[in-house]
Backbone as CSV, one residue per row, in Angstrom:
resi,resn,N_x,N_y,N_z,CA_x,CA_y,CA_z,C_x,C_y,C_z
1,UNK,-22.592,-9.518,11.730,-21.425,-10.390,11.938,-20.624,-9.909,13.131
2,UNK,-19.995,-10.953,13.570,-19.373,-10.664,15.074,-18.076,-10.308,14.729
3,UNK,-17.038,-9.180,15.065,-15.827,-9.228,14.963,-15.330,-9.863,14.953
4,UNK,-13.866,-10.351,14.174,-13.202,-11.178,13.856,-12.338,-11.146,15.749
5,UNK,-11.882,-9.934,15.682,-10.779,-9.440,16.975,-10.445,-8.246,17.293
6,UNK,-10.062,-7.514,17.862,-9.756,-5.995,18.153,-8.344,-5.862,17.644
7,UNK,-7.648,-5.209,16.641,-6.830,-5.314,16.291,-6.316,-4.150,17.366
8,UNK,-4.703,-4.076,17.137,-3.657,-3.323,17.751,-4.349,-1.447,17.629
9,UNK,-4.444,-1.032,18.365,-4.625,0.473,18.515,-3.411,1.179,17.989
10,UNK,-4.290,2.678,17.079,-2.922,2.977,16.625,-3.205,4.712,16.213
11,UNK,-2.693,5.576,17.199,-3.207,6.813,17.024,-2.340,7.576,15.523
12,UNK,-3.470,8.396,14.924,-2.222,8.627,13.484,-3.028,10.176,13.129
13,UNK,-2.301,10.904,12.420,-2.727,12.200,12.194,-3.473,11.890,10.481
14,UNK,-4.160,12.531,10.016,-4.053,12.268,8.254,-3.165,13.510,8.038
15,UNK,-2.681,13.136,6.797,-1.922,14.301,5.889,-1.810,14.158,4.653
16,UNK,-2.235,15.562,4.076,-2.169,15.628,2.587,-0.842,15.137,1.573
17,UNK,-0.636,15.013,0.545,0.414,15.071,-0.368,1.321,15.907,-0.248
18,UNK,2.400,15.785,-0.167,3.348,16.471,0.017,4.393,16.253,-1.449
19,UNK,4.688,16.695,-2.177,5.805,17.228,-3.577,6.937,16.983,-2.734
20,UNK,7.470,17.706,-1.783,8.577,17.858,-1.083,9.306,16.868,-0.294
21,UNK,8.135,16.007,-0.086,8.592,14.581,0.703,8.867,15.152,2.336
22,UNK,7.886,15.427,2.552,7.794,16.318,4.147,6.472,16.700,4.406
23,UNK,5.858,15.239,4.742,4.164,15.367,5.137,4.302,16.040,6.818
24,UNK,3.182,16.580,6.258,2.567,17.711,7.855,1.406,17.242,8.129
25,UNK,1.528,17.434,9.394,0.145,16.983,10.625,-1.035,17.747,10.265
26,UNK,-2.359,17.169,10.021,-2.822,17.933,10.227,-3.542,18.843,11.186
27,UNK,-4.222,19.889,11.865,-4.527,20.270,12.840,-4.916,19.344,13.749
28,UNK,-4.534,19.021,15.258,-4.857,17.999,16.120,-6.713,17.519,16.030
29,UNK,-7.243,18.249,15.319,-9.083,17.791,15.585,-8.756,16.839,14.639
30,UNK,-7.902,16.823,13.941,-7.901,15.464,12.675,-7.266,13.992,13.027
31,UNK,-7.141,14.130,14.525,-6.426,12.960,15.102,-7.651,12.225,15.297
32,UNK,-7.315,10.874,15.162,-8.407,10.049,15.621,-7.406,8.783,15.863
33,UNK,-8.247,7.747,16.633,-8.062,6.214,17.243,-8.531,5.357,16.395
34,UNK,-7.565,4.640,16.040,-8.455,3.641,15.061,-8.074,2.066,15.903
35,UNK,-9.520,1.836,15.849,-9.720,0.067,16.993,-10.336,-0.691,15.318
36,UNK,-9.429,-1.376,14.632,-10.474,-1.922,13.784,-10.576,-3.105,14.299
37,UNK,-12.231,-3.697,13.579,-11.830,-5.601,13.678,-12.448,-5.870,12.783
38,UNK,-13.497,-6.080,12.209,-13.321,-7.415,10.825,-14.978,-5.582,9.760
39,UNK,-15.226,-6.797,9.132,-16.462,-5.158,8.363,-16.905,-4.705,8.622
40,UNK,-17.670,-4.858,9.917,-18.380,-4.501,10.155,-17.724,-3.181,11.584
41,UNK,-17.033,-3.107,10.974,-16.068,-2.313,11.922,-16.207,-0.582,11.389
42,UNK,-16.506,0.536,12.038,-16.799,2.105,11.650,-15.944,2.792,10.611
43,UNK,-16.349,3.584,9.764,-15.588,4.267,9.070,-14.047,4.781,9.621
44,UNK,-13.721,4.883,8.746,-11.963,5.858,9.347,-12.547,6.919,9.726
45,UNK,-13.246,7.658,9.208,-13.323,9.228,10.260,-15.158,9.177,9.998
46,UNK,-15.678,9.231,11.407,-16.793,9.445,11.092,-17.064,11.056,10.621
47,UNK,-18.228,11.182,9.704,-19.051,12.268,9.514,-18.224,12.641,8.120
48,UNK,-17.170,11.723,8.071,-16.643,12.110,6.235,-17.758,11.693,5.246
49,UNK,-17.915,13.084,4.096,-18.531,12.263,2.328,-18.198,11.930,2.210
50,UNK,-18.782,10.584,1.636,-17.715,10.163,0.451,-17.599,10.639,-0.600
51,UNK,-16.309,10.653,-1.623,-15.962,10.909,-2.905,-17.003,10.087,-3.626
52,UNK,-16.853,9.995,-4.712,-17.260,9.306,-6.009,-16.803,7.816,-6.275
53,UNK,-17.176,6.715,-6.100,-16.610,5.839,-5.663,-15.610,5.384,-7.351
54,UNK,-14.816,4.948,-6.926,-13.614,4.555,-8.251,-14.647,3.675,-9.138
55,UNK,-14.540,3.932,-10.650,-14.462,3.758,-11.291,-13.975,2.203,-12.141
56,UNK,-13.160,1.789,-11.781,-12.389,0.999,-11.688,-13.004,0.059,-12.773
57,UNK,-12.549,-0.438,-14.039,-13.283,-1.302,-14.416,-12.366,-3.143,-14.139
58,UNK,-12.238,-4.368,-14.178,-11.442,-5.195,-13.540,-11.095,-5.524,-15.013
59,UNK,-10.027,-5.452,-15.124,-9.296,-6.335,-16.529,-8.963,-8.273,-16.850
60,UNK,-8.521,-8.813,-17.853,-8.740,-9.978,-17.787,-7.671,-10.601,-17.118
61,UNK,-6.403,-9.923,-16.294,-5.683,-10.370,-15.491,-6.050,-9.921,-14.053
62,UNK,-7.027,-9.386,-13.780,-7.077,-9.125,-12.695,-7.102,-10.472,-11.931
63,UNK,-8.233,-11.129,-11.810,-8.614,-12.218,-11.391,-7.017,-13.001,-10.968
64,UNK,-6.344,-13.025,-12.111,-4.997,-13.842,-12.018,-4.240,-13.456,-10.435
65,UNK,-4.102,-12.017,-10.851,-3.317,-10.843,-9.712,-4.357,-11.547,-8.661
66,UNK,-5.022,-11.004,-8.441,-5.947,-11.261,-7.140,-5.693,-12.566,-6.620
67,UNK,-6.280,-13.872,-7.273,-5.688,-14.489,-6.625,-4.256,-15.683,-6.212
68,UNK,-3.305,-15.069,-7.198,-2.116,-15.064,-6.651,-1.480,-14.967,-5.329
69,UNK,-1.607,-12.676,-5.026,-1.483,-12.234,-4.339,-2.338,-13.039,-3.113
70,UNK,-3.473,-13.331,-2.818,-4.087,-13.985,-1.991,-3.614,-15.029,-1.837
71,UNK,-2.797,-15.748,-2.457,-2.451,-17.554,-2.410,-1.031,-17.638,-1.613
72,UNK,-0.171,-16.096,-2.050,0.672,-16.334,-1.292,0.654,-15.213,-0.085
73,UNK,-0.213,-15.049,0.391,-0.518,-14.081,1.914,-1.359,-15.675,2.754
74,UNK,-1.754,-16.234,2.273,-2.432,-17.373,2.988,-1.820,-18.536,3.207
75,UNK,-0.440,-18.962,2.313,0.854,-19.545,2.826,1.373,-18.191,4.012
76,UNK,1.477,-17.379,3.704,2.196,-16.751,4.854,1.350,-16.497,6.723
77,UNK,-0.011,-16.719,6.581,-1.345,-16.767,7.234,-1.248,-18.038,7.949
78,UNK,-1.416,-18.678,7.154,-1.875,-20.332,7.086,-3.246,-20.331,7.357
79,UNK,-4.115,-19.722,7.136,-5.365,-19.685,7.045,-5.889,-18.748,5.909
80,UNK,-7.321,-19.433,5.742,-7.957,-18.757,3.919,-9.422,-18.101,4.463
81,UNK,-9.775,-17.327,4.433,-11.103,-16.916,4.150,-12.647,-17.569,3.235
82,UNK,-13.570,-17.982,3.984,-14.573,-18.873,3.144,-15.048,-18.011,1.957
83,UNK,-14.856,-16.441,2.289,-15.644,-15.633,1.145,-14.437,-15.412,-0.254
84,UNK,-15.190,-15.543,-0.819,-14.565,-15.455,-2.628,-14.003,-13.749,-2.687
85,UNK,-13.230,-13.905,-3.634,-12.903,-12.479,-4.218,-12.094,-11.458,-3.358
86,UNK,-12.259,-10.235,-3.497,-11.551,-9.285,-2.731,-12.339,-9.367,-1.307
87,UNK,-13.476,-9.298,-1.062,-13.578,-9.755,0.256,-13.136,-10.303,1.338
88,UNK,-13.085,-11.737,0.095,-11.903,-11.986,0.986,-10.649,-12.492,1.115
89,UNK,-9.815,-11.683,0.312,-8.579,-11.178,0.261,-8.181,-9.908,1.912
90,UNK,-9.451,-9.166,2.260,-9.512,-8.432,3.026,-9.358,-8.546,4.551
91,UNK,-10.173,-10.580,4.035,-10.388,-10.994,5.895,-9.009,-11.860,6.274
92,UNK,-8.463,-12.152,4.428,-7.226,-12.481,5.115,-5.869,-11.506,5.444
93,UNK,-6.211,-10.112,5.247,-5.273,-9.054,5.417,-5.795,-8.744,7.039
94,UNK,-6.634,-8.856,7.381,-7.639,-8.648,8.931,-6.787,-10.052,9.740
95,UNK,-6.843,-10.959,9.249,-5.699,-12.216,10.037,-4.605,-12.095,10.121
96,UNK,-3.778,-11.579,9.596,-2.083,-10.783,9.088,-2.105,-10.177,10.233
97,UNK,-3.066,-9.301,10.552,-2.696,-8.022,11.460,-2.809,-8.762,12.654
98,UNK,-3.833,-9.417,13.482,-4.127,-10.046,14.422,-3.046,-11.313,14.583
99,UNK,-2.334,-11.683,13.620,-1.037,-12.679,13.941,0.146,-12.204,14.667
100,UNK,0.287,-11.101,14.081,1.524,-10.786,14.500,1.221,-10.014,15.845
101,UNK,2.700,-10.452,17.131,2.353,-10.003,18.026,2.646,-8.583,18.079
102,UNK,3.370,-7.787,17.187,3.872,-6.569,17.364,3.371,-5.952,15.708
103,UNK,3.466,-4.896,15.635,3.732,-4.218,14.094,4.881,-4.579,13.380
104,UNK,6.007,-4.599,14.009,6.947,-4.769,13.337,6.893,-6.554,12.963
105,UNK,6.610,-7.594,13.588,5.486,-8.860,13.209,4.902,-8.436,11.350
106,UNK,3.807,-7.712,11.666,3.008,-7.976,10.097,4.061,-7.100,9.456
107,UNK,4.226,-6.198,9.405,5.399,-5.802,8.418,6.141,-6.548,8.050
108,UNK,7.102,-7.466,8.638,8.133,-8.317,8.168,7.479,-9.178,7.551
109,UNK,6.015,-10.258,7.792,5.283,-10.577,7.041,4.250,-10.547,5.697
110,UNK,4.538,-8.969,5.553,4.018,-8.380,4.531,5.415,-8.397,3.467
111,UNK,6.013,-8.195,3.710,7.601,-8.407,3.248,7.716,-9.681,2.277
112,UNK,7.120,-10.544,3.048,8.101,-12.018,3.123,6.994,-12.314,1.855
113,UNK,5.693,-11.580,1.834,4.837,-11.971,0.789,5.180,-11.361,-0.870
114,UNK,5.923,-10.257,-0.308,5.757,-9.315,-1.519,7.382,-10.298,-2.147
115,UNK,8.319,-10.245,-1.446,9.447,-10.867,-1.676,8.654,-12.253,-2.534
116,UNK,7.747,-13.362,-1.967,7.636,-14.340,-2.627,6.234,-14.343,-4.488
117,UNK,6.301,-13.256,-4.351,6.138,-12.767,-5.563,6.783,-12.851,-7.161
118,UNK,8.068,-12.798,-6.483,8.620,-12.898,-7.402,9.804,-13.913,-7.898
119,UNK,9.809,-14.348,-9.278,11.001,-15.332,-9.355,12.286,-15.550,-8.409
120,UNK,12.992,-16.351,-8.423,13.753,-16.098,-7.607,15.357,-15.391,-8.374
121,UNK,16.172,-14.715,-7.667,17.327,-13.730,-8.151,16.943,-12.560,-9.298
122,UNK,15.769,-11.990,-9.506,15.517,-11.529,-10.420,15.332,-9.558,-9.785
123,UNK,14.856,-9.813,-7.662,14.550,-8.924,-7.378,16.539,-8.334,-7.041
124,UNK,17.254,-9.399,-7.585,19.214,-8.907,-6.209,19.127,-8.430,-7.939
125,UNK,19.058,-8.992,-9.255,19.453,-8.446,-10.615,18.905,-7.269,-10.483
126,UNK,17.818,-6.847,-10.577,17.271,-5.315,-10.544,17.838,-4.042,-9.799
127,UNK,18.070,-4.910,-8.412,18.568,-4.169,-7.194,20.045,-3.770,-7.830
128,UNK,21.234,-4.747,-8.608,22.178,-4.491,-8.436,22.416,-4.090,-9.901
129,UNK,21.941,-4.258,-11.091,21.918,-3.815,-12.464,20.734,-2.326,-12.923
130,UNK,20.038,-2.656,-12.668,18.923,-1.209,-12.848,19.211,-0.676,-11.710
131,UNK,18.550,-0.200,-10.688,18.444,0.298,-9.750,19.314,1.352,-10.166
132,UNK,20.669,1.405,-10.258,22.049,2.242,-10.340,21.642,3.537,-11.498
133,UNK,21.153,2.936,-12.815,21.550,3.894,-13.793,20.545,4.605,-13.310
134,UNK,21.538,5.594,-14.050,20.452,7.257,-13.863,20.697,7.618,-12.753
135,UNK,21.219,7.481,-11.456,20.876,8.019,-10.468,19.423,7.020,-9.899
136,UNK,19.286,6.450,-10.449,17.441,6.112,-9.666,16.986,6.025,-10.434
137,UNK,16.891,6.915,-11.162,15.031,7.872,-12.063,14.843,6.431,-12.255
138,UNK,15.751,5.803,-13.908,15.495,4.749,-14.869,14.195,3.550,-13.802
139,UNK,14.720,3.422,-12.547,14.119,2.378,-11.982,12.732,3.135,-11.663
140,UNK,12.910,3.694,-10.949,11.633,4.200,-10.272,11.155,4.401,-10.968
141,UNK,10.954,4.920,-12.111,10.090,5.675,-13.410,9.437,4.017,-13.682
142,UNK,10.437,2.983,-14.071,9.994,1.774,-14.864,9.287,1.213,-13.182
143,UNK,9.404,1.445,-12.031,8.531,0.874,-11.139,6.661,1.301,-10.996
144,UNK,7.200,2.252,-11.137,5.913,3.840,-11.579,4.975,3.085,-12.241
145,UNK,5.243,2.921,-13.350,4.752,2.341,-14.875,4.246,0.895,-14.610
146,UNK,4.813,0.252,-14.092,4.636,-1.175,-13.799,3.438,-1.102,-12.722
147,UNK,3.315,-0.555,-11.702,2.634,-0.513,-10.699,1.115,0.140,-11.131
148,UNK,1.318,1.068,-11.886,0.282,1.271,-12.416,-0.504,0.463,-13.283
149,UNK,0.211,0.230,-14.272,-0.769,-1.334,-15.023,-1.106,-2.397,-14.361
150,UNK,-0.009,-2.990,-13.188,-0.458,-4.073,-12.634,-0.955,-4.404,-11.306
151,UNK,-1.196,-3.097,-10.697,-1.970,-2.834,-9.088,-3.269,-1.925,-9.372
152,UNK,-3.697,-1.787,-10.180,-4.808,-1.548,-10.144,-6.073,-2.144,-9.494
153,UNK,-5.939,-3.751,-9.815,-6.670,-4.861,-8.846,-7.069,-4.666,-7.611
154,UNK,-6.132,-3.866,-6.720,-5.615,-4.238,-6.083,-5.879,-2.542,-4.774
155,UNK,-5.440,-1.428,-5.676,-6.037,-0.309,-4.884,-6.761,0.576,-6.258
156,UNK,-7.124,0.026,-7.260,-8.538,1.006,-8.150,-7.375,1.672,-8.671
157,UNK,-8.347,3.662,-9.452,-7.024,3.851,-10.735,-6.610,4.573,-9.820
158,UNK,-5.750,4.167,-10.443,-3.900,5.349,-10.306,-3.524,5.721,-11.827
159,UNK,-2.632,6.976,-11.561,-2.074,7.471,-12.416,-0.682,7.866,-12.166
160,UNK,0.221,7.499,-13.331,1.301,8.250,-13.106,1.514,9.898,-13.053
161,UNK,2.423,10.333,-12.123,2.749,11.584,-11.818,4.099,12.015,-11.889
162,UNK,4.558,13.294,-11.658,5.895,13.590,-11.834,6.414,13.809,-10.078
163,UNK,7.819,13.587,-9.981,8.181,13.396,-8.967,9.187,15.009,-9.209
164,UNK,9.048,16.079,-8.181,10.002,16.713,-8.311,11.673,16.783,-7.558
165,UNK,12.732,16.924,-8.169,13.648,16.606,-7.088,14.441,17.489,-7.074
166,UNK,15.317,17.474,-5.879,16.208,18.584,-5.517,17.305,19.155,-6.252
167,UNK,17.700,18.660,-7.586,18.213,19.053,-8.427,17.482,20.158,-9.585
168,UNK,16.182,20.403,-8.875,15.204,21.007,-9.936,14.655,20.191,-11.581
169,UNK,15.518,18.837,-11.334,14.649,18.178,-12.745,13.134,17.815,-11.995
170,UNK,13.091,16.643,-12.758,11.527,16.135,-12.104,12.083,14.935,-12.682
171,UNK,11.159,14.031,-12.448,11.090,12.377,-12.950,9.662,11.684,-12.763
172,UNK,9.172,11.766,-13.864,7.922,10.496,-13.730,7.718,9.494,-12.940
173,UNK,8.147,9.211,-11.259,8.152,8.185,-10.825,7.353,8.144,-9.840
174,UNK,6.371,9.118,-9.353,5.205,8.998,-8.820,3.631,8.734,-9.544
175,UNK,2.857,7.534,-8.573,2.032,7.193,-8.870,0.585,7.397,-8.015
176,UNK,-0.245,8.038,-8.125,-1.359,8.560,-7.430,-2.775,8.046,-7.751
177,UNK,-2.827,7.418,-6.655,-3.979,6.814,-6.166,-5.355,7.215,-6.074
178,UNK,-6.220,7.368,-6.809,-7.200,8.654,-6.285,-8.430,7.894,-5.134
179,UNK,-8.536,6.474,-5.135,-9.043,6.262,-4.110,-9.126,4.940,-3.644
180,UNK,-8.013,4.564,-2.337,-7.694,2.973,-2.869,-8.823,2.325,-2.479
181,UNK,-8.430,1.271,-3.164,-9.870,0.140,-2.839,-9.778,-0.523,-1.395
182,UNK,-8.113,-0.695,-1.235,-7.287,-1.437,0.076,-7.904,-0.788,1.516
183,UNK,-7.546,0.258,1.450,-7.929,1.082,2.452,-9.336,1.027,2.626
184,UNK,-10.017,1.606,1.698,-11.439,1.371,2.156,-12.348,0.471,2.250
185,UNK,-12.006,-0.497,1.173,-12.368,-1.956,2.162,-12.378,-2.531,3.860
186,UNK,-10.996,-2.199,3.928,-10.663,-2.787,5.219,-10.875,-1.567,6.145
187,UNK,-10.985,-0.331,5.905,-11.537,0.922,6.503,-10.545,0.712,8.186
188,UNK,-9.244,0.717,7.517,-8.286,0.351,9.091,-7.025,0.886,8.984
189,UNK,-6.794,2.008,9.567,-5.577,2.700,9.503,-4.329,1.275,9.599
190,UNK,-4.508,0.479,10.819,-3.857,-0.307,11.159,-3.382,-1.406,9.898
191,UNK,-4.099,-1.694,9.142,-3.608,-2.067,7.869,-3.335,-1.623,7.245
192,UNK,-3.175,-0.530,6.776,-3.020,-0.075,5.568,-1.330,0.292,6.414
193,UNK,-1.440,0.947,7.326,0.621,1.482,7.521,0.941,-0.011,7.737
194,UNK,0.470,-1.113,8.076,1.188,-2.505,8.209,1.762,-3.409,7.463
195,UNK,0.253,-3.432,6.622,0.508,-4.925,5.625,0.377,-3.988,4.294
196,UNK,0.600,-2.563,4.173,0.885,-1.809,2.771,1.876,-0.862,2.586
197,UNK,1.617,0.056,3.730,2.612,1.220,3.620,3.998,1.013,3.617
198,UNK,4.333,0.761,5.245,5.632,0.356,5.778,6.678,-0.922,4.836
199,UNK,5.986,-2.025,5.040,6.166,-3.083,4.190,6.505,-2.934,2.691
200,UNK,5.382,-2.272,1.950,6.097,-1.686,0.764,6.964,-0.484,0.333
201,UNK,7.223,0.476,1.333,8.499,1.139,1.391,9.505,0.281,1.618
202,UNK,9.895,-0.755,2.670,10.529,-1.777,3.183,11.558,-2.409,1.875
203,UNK,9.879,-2.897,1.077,10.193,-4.424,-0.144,11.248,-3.840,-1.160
204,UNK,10.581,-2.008,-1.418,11.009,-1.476,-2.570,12.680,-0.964,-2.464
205,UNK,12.747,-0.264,-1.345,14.026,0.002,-1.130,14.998,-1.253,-0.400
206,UNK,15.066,-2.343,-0.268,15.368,-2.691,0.298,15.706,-3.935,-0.484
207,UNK,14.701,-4.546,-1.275,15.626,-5.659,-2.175,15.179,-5.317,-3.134
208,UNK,14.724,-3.678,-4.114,15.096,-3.267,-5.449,15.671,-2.294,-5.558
209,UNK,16.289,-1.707,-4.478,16.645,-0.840,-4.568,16.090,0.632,-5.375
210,UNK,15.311,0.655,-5.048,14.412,1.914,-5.698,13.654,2.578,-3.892
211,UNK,13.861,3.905,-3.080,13.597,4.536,-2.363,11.859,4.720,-2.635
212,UNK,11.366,4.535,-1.435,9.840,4.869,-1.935,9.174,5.685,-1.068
213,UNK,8.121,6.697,-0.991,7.419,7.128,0.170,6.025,7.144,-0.513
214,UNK,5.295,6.167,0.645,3.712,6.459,-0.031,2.954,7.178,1.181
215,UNK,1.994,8.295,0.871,1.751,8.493,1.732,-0.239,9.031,1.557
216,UNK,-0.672,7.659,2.312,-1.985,7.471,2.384,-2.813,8.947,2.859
217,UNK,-4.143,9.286,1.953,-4.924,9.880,3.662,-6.376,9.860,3.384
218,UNK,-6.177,9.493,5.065,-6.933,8.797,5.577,-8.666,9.757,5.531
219,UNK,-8.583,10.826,5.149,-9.906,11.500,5.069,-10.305,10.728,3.345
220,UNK,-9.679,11.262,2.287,-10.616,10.765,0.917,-9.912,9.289,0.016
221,UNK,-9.243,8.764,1.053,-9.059,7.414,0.876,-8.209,7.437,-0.572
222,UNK,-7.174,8.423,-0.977,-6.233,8.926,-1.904,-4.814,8.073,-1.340
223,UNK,-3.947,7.800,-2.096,-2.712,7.727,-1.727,-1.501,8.044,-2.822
224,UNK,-0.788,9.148,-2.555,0.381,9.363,-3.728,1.306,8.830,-3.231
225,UNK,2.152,7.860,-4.160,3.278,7.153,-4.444,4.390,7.696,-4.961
226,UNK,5.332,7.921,-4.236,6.880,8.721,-4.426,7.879,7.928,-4.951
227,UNK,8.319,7.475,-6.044,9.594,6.837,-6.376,10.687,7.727,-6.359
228,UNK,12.039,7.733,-5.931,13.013,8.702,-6.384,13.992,8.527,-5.525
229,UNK,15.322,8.475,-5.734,16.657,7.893,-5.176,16.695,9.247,-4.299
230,UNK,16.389,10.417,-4.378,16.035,11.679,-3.207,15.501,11.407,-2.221
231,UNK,14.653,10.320,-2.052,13.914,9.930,-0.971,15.030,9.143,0.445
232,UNK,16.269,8.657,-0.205,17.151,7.892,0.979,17.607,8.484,1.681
């Protein structure tokens, strides 16, 4: 198959998990260029094993999730993919990126999807009634929890984790990825900080008020999820 398009170039370091919320570079040989364009496009780092591929079994809402999420990225697109399923859910996340003329473009568009997700006044109630108690935790913990049962579809298992914070408690509001499906599907740095990372730090702090840091890497296709009002 012929590339779809050369998406936006985008030089990025990988980095491990960080507890502390203070990811480090890793040694410069771990830098690489990522040119993606449609599948047939090269691994994220050549000469990596792969892990064990996820597990993942699909539940009887998946299908629902899936194509939802796809129905409203393709109002935001205006174009659909001929292939069925997560496939292609993938080629329409590969059109997202190639629309927008800048990054900051698919981000705000990744936004506008995650925003139309949901009922309407239900994300300003959360933001301005939950969000508050506790300091955070209450939300982020119940975001934690939620994300885990219902994104699985979507990046394979996750598990909840404990978040440690500068008060020396901890809080259940991290969620860890052990190998997303997102990422390695689309095998494109350029998507994943666009139409996932950025965007959903963006959605979460921003109209639920819950602080987020996720932070992908890009060698075993892992991503841990940080909830915690420490993060602003």
């Amino acid at each position: 198959m012929k590339p779809l398009a050369l998406l936006r170039p985008l030089t990025i370091s990988s980095a491990p998990s960080n507890p502390l919320f203070q990811p480090q570079s890793l040694p410069q040989k771990h830098a690489f260029r990522v040119l993606c364009s449609s599948f047939d496009s090269k691994p994220i780092q050549d000469g990596y094993t792969a892990a064990k591929p996820d597990n993942y079994k699909p539940g009887v809402l998946d299908d629902l999730f899936l194509n939802l999420f796809r129905n409203k990225m393709v109002q935001e697109v205006g174009w659909d993919s001929e292939k069925p399923g997560y496939e292609g859910l993938i080629e329409v996340a590969n059109r997202l990126m190639m629309r927008g003329r800048t990054n900051s473009d698919t981000k705000e568009a990744a936004v506008r999807i995650l925003i139309s997700l949901f009922p309407p006044f239900l994300l300003e109630l959360y933001r301005i009634l939950i969000a508050p108690i506790g300091g955070g935790k209450i939300a982020a913990t119940m975001v934690a929890r939620v994300t885990a049962l219902s994104c699985q579809w979507l990046m394979g298992t996750c598990t909840i984790n404990s978040v440690d914070l500068p008060d020396g408690t901890s809080c259940r509001s991290g969620v860890f990825v052990e190998r997303c499906k997102y990422l390695e599907e689309s095998k494109c740095v350029g998507i994943c900080i666009n139409t996932c990372k950025l965007p959903t730090q963006a959605f979460f702090k921003d109209y639920m008020g819950v602080p987020l840091l996720m932070e992908p890497n890009f060698i075993d296709y892992s991503c841990q999820i940080w909830g915690s009002s420490s993060i602003a």
